[in-house]
DOROBA-367600 format. One record per residue: z, x, y of N, C-alpha, C in turn; residue in three letters. Coordinates in steps of 0.02 Angstrom, whole numbers, padded with zeros to 5 digits, always signed. Layout:
ZXYZXYZXYALA;...
//
This chain:
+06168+07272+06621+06121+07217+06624+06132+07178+06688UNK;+06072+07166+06702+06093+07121+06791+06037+07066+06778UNK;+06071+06994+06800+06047+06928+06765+06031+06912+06844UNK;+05923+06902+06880+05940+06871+06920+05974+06814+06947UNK;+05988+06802+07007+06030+06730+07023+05974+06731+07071UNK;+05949+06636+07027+05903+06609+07076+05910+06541+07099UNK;+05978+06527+07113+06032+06500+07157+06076+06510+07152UNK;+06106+06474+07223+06146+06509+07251+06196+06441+07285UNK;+06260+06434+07221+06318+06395+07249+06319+06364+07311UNK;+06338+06324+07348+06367+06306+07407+06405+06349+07433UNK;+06452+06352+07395+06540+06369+07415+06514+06462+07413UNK;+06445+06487+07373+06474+06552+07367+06417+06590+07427UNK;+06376+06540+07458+06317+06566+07482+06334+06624+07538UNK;+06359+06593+07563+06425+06615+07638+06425+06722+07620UNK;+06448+06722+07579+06457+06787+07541+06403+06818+07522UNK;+06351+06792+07467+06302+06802+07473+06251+06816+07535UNK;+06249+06790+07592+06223+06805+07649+06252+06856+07659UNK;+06310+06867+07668+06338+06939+07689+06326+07000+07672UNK;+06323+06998+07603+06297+07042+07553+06228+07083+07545UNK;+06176+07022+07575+06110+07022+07581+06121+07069+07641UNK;+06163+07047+07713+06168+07112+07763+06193+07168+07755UNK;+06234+07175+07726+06266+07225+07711+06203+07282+07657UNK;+06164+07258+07617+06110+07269+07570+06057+07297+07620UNK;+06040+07272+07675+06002+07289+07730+05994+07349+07759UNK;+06084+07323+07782+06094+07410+07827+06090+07456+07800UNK;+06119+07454+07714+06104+07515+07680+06044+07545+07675UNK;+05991+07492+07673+05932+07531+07666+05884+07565+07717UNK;+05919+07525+07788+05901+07565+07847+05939+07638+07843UNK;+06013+07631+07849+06043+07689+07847+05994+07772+07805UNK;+05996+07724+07747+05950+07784+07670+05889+07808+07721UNK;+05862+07764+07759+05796+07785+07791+05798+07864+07840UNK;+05895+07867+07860+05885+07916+07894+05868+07932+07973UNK;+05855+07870+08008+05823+07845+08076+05883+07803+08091UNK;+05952+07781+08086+06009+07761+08112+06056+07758+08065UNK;+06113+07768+08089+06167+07769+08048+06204+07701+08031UNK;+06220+07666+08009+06279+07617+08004+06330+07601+07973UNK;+06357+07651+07940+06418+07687+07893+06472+07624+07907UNK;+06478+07646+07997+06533+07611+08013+06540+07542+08002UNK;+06501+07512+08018+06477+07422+08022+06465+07396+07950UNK;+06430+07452+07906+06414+07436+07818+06508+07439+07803UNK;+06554+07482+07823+06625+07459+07791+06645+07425+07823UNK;+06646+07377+07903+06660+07341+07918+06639+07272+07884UNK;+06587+07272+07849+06577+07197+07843+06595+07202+07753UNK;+06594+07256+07723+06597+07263+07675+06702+07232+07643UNK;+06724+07269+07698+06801+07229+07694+06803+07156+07704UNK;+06758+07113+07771+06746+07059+07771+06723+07032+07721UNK;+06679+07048+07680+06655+07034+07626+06712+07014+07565UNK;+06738+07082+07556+06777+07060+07526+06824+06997+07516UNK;+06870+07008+07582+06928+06956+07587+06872+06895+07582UNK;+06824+06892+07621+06794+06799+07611+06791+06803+07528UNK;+06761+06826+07479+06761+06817+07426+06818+06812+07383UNK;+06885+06852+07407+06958+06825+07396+06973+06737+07406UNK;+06978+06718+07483+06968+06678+07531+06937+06612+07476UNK;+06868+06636+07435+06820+06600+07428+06864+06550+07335UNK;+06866+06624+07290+06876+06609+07235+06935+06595+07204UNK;+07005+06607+07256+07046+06602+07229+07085+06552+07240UNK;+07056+06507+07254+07072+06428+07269+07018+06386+07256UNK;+06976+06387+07196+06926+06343+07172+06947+06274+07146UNK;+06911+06231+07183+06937+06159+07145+06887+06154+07070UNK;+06918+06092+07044+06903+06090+06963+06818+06097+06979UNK;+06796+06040+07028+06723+06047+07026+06692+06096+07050UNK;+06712+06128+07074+06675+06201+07093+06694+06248+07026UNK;+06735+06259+06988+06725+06286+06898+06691+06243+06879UNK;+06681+06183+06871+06630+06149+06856+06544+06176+06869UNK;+06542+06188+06919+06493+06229+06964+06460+06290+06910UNK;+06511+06337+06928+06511+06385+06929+06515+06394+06838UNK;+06533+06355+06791+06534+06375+06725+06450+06333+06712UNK;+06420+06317+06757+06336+06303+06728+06314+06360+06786UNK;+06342+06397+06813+06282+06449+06861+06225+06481+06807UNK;+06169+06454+06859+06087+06502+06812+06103+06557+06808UNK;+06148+06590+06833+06160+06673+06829+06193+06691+06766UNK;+06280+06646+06744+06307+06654+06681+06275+06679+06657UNK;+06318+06729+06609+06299+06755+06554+06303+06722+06496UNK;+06233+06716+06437+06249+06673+06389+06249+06703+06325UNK;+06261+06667+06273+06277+06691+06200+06251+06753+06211UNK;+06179+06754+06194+06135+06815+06188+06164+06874+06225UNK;+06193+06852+06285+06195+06923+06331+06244+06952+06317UNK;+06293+06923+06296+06381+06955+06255+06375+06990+06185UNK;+06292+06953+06146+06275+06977+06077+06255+07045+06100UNK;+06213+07060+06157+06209+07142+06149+06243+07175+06179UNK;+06308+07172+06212+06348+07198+06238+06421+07202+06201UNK;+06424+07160+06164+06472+07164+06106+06460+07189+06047UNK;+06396+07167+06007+06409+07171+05936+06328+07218+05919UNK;+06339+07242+05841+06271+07294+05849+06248+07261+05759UNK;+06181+07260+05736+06169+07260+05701+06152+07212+05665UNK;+06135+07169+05735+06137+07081+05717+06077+07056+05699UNK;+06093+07015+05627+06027+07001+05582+06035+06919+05595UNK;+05996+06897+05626+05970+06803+05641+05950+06768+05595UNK;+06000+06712+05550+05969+06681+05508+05956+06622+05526UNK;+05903+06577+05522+05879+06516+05528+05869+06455+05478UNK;+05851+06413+05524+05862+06338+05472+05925+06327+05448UNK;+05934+06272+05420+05989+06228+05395+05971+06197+05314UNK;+05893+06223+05290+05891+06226+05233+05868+06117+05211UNK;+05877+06106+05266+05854+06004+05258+05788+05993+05310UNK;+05810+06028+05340+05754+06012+05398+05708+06027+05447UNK;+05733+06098+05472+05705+06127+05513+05748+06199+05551UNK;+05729+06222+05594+05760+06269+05642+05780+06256+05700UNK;+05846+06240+05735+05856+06231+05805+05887+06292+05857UNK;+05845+06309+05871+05883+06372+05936+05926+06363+05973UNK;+05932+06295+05984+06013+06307+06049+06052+06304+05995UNK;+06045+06314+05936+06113+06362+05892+06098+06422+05864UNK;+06123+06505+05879+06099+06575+05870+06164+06598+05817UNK;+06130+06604+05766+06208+06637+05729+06180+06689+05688UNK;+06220+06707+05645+06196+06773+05591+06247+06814+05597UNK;+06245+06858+05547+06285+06943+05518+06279+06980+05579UNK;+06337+07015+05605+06330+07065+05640+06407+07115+05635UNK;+06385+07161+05680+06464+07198+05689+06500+07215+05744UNK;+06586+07216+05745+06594+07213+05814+06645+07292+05802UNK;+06636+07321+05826+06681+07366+05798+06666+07393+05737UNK;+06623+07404+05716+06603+07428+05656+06620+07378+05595UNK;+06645+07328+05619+06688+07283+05568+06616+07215+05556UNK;+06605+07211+05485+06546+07158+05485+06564+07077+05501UNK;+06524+07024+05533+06568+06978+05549+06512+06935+05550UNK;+06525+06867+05561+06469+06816+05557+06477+06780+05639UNK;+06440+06779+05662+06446+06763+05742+06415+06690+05753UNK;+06423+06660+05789+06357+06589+05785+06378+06570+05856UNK;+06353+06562+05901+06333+06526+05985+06295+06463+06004UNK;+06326+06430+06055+06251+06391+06093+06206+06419+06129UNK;+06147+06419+06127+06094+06460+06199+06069+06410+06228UNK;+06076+06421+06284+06029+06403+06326+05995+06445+06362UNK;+05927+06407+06405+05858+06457+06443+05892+06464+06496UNK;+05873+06506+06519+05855+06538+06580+05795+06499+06636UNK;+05737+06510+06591+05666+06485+06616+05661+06409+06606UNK;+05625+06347+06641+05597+06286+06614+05592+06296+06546UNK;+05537+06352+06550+05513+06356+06450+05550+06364+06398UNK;+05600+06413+06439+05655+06446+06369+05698+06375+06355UNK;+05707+06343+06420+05777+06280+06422+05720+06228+06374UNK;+05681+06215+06368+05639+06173+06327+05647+06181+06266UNK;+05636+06263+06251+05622+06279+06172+05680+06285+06149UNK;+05749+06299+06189+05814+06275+06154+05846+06212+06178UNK;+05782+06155+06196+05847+06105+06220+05905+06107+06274UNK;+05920+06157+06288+05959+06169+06369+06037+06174+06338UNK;+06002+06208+06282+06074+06234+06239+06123+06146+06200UNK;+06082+06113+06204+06105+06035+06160+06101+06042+06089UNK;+06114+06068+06040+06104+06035+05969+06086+06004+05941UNK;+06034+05978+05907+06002+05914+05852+06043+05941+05778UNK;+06040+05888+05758+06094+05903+05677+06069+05945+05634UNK;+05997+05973+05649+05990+06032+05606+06022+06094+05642UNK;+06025+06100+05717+06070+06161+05739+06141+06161+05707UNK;+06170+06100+05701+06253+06108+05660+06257+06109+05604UNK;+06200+06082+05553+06209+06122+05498+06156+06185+05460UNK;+06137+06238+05515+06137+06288+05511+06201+06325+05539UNK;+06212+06311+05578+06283+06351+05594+06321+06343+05522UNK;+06331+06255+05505+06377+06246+05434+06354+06295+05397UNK;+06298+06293+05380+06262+06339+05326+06280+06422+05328UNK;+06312+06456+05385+06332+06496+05412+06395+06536+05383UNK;+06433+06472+05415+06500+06467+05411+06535+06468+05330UNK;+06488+06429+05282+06497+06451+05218+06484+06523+05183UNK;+06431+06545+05218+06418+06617+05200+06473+06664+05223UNK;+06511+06637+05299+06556+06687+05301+06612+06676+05259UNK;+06620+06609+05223+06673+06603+05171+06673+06641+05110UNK;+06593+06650+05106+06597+06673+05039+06570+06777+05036UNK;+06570+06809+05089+06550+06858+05097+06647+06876+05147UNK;+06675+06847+05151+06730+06851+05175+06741+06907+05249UNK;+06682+06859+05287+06681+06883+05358+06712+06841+05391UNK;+06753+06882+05460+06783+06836+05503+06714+06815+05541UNK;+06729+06746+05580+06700+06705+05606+06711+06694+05699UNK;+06652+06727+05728+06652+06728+05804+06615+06665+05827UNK;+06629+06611+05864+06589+06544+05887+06615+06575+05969UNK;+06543+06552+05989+06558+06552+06072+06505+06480+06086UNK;+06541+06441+06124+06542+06379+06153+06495+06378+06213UNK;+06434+06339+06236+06413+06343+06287+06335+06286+06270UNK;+06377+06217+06293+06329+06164+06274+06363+06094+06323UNK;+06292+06059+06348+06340+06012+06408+06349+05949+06340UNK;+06336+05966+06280+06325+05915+06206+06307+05911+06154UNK;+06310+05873+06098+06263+05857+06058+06191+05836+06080UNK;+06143+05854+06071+06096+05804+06094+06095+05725+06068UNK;+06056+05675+06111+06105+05605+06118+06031+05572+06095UNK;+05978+05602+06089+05906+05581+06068+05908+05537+06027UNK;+05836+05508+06011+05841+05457+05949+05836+05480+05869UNK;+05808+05540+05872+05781+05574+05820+05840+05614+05801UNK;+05876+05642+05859+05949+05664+05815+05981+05607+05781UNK;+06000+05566+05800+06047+05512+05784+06012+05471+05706UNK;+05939+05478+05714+05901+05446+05645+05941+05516+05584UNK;+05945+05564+05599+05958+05659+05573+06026+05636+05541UNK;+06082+05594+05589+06126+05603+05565+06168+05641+05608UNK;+06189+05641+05699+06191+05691+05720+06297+05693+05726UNK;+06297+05615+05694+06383+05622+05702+06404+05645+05625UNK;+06363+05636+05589+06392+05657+05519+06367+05728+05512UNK;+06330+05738+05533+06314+05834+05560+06380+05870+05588UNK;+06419+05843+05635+06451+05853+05688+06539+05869+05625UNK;+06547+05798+05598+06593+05774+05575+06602+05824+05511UNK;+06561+05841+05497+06562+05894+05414+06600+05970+05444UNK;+06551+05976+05495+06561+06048+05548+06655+06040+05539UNK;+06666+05997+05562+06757+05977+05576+06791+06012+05509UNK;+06760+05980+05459+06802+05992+05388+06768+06051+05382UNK;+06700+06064+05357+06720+06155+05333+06742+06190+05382UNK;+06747+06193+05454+06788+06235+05475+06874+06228+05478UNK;+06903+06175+05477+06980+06165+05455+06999+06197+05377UNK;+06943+06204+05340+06968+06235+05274+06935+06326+05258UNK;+06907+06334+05332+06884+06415+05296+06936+06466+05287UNK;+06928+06513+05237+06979+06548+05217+06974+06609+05233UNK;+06927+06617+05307+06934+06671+05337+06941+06663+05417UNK;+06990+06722+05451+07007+06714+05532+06943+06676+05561UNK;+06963+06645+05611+06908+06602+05653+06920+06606+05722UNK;+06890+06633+05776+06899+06630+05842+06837+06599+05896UNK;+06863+06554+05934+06796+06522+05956+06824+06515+06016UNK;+06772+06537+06067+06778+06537+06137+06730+06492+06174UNK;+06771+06474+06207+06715+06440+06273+06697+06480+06340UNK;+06632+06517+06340+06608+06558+06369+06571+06503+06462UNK;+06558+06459+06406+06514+06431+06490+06544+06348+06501UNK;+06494+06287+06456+06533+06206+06455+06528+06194+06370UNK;+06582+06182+06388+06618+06142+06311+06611+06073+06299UNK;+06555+06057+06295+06554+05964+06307+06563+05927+06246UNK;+06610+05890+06232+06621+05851+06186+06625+05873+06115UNK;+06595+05839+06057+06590+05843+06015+06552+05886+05983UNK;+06513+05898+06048+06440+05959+06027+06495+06035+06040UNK;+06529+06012+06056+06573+06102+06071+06624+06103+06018UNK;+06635+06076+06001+06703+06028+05927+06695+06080+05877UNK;+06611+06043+05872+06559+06055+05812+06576+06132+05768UNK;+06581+06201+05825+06587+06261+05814+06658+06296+05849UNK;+06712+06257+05881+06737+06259+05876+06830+06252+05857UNK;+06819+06254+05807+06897+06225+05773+06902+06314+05725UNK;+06968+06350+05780+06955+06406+05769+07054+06417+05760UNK;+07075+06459+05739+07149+06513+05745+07171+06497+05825UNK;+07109+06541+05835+07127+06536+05919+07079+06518+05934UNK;+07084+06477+05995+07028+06444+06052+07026+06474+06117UNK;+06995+06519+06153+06997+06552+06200+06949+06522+06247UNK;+06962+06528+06311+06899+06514+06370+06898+06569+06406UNK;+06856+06589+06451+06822+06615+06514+06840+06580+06584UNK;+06881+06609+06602+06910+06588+06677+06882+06531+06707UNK;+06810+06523+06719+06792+06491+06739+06737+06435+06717UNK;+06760+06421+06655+06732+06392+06580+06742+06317+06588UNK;+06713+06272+06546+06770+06188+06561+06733+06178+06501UNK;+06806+06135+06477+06803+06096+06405+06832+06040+06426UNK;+06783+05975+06381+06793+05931+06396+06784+05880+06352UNK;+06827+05808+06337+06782+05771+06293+06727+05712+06328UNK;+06719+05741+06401+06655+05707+06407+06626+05741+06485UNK;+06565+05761+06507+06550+05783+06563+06593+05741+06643UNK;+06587+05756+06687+06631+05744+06741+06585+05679+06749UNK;+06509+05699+06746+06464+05658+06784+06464+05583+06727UNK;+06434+05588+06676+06464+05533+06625+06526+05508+06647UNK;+06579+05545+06637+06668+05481+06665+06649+05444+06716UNK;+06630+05478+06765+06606+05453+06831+06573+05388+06847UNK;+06526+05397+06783+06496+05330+06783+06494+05282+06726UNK;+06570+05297+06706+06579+05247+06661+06621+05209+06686UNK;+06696+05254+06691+06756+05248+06736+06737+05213+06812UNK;+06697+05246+06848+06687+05235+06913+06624+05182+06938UNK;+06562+05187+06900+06511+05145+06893+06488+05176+06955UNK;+06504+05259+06942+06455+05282+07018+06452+05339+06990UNK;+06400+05386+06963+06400+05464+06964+06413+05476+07010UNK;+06405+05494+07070+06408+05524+07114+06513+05541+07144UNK;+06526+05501+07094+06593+05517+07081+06619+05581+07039UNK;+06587+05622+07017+06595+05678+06976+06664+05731+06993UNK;+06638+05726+07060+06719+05779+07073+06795+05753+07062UNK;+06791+05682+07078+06857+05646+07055+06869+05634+06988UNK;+06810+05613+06936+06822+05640+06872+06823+05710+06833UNK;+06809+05734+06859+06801+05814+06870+06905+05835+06841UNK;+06942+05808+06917+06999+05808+06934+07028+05760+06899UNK;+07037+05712+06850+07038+05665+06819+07052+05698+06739UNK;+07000+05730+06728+06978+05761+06656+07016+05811+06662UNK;+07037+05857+06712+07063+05932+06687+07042+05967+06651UNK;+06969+05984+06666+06932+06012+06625+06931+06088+06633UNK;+06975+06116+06654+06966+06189+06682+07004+06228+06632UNK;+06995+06285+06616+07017+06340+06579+07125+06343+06584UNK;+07129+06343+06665+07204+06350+06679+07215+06279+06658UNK;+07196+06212+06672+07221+06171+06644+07230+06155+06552UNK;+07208+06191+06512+07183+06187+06463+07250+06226+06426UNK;+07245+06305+06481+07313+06337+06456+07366+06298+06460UNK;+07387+06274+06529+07432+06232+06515+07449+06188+06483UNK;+07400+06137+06468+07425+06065+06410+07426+06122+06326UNK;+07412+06193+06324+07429+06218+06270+07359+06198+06212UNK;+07307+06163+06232+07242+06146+06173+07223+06222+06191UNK;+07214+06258+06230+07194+06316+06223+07241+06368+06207UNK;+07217+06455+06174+07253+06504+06166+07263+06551+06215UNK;+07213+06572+06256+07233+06608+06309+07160+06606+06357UNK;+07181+06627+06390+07110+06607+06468+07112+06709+06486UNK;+07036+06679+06479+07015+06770+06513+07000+06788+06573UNK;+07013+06828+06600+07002+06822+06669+06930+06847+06682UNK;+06892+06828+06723+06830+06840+06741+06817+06893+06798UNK;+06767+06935+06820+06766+06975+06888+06749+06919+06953UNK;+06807+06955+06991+06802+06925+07069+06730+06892+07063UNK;+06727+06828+07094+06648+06795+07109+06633+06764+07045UNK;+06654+06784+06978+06633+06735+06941+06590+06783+06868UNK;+06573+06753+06805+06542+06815+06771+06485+06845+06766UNK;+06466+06804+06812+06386+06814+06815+06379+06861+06896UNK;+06418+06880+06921+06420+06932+06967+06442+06997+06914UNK;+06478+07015+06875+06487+07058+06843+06493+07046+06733UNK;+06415+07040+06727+06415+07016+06665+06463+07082+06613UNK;+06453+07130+06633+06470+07189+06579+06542+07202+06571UNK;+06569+07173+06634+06662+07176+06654+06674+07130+06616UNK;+06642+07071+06627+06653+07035+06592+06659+07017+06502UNK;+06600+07050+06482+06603+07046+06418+06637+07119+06386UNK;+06671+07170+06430+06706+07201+06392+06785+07179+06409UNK;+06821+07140+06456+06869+07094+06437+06865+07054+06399UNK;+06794+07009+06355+06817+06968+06323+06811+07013+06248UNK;+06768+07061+06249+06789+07116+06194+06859+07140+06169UNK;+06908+07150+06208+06972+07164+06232+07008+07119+06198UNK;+07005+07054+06213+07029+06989+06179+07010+06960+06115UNK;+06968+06996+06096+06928+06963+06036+06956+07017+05979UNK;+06961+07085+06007+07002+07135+05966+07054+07115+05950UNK;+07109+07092+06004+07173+07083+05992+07199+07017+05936UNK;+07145+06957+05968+07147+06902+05920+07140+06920+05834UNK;+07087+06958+05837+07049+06971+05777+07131+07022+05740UNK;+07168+07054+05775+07200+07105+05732+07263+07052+05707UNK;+07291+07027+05756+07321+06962+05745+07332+06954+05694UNK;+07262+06925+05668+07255+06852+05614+07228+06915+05552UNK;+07210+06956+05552+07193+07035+05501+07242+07021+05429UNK;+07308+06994+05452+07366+07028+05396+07389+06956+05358UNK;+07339+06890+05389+07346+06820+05344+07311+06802+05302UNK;+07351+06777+05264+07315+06757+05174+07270+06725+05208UNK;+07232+06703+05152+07164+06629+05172+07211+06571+05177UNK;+07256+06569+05130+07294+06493+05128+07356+06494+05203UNK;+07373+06549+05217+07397+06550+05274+07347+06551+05348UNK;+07285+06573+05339+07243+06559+05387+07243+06481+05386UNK;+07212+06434+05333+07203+06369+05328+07267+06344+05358UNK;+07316+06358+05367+07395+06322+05372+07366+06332+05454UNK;+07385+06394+05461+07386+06408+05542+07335+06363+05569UNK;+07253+06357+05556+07234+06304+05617+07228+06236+05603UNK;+07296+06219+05532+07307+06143+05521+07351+06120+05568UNK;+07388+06179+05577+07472+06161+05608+07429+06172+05697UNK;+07372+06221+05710+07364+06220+05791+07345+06156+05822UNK;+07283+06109+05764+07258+06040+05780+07310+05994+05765UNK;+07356+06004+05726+07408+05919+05727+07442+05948+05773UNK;+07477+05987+05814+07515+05991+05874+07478+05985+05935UNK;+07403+05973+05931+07383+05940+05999+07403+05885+06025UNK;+07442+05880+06091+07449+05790+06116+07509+05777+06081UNK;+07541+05734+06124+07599+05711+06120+07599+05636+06062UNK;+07626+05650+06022+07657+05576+05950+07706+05537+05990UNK;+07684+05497+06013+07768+05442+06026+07759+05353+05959UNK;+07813+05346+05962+07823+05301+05909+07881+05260+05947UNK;+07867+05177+05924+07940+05138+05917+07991+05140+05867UNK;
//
C-alpha cells in the first residue's frame, strides 16, 4: 500500500527533493537515450546519509511533526495489513454512530480478537465525517459497548491510539463527554481479558486515556502522548501558541521519553524517514510486537490480568509523603 504524501515536512523536504532527482534520472536512464547509473548511485548514497543526518537527531517537535504527517498510516491501514475478517460494529446503543471511533471482531493470526481505533481523514471530507479523528461520547461508548463484548465472548482486546482529543464541542459536553471518558477508565481497569493499546500516531489527553488503559502500552517511534497538545501548554503556560516547540520540550511527549519515565511498555521502531515512508515495514514490526505482547499475557488468569494493569497504573509517578 503506498499513502500519497501531499506535504512535505520542513526538516524532510531537503531529501525529498533529492529523491524526486534521483526518480528523474531513472526515468531518463529506462528511456535508453543516456545512461546515469553512475550519478543515480551517487546521489542515491547522498540520499541516504542526509536522511540518516536528517532523522536521527529529531527534536521533540519535529516527532511532534511527524506523528500528525498526512502520509501516517492510520487505524484502517494497519486493519488490512494486520488482521483478516473484520466485522464493524456501530453505535453505542444511546445515541448515535461516531466514526473517529472504528472497532469490531476480527483476527490476527487466526486468533479471533476485538480491535477498536481512532480514524482520522485523509480528505477535507473524510476529516469532517470523522471529526479529524476527535470523539463525541457516543464514539467512547461504542468502543465501551465493545469492550464488554470482548469481556463476554472472551477476546483479547487491540486499541490503537490516534486522536489530537476528546472533542471539546458543546454538544459533546451536553452528551456527557467526561463521564463517557471516565466509565471507559473503569471497564477497562476491570476487563478479564489481555489488553494491549498502542499509540500509533497522537495520544492527546483524555481522548487517548479513553481506549487506552491496557497490560501493555506500546508506541510507534515517532508517536507522542500527552496530557495536553504542545500548542494548548503553550498557550496556557506561555500565553503565546506560537510557543509550541518549548512546550513540546517541556511535556516530553515523545515515545523515547515515555520509555524512559517507564508510563510506557516498549517503543517500536519505525522505517528510516518515518512510517509513512514505509507503511508495510512498518505494520509488520508492529505485528511482531503485538504477537509477542499477546503470547505474554496468553497464560494469565482474568483475576491476574485485572492485578497486572492495577499494579501497571498505581506505579505511574513518583508518591512522596511527610
Amino acid at each position: 500500500m503506498a499513502i500519497q504524501i501531499t506535504h512535505a515536512l520542513d526538516f524532510e523536504r531537503p531529501l525529498l527533493e533529492l529523491e524526486k532527482r534521483i526518480t528523474e534520472l531513472k526515468s531518463l536512464s529506462a528511456g535508453g537515450a543516456h545512461d546515469f547509473t553512475a550519478e543515480i548511485g551517487k546521489l542515491e548514497k547522498k540520499a541516504k546519509r542526509l536522511q540518516q543526518e536528517i532523522f536521527s537527531d529529531l527534536s521533540r517537535w519535529q516527532v511532534v511533526q511527524l506523528s500528525r504527517h498526512n502520509a501516517r498510516p492510520y487505524f484502517l491501514d494497519y486493519l488490512g495489513f494486520l488482521f483478516t475478517e473484520f466485522n464493524e460494529l456501530s453505535g453505542d446503543r444511546h445515541f448515535g454512530e461516531d466514526p473517529s471511533i472504528v472497532g469490531g471482531f476480527a483476527r490476527f493470526d487466526g486468533q479471533p480478537v476485538m480491535v477498536i481505533g481512532h480514524q482520522k481523514g485523509r480528505s477535507t471530507k473524510e476529516n469532517m465525517a470523522r471529526n479529524f479523528g476527535m470523539p463525541r461520547p457516543e464514539g467512547y461508548r461504542k468502543a465501551r459497548r465493545l469492550m464488554d463484548l470482548a469481556a463476554r465472548f472472551n477476546r483479547p482486546l487491540l486499541t490503537f491510539i490516534d486522536t489530537p482529543g476528546a472533542y471539546p464541542g458543546i454538544g459533546a459536553e451536553e452528551r456527557g463527554q467526561a463521564e463517557a471518558i471516565a466509565v471507559n477508565l473503569e471497564v477497562m481497569a476491570g476487563l478479564p481479558v489481555p489488553v494491549i493499546s498502542t499509540v500509533i500516531g497522537e495520544g492527546g489527553s483524555g481522548g487517548a486515556l479513553a481506549i487506552g488503559v491496557g497490560n501493555r502500552v506500546l508506541m510507534l517511534e515517532n508517536s507522542i502522548y500527552s496530557v495536553i497538545s504542545p500548542e494548548a501548554c503553550s498557550s496556557i503556560l506561555y500565553r503565546d501558541a506560537s510557543m509550541a516547540e518549548k512546550a513540546a520540550d517541556a511535556l516530553k511527549v515523545t515515545a523515547r521519553d515515555l520509555l524512559e519515565m517507564k508510563v510506557i511498555d516498549e517503543l517500536i521502531p519505525e522505517p528510516p524517514g518515518g512510517a509513512h515512508r514505509d507503511p508495510a515495514r512498518t505494520a509488520e514490526t508492529l505485528g511482531k510486537t503485538l504477537r509477542k505482547h499477546l503470547s505474554a499475557l496468553a497464560g494469565l488468569t482474568p483475576d491476574k490480568l485485572i492485578e497486572d494493569r492495577y499494579r501497571k497504573f498505581r506505579a505511574l509517578g513518583p508518591f512522596t509523603g511527610r
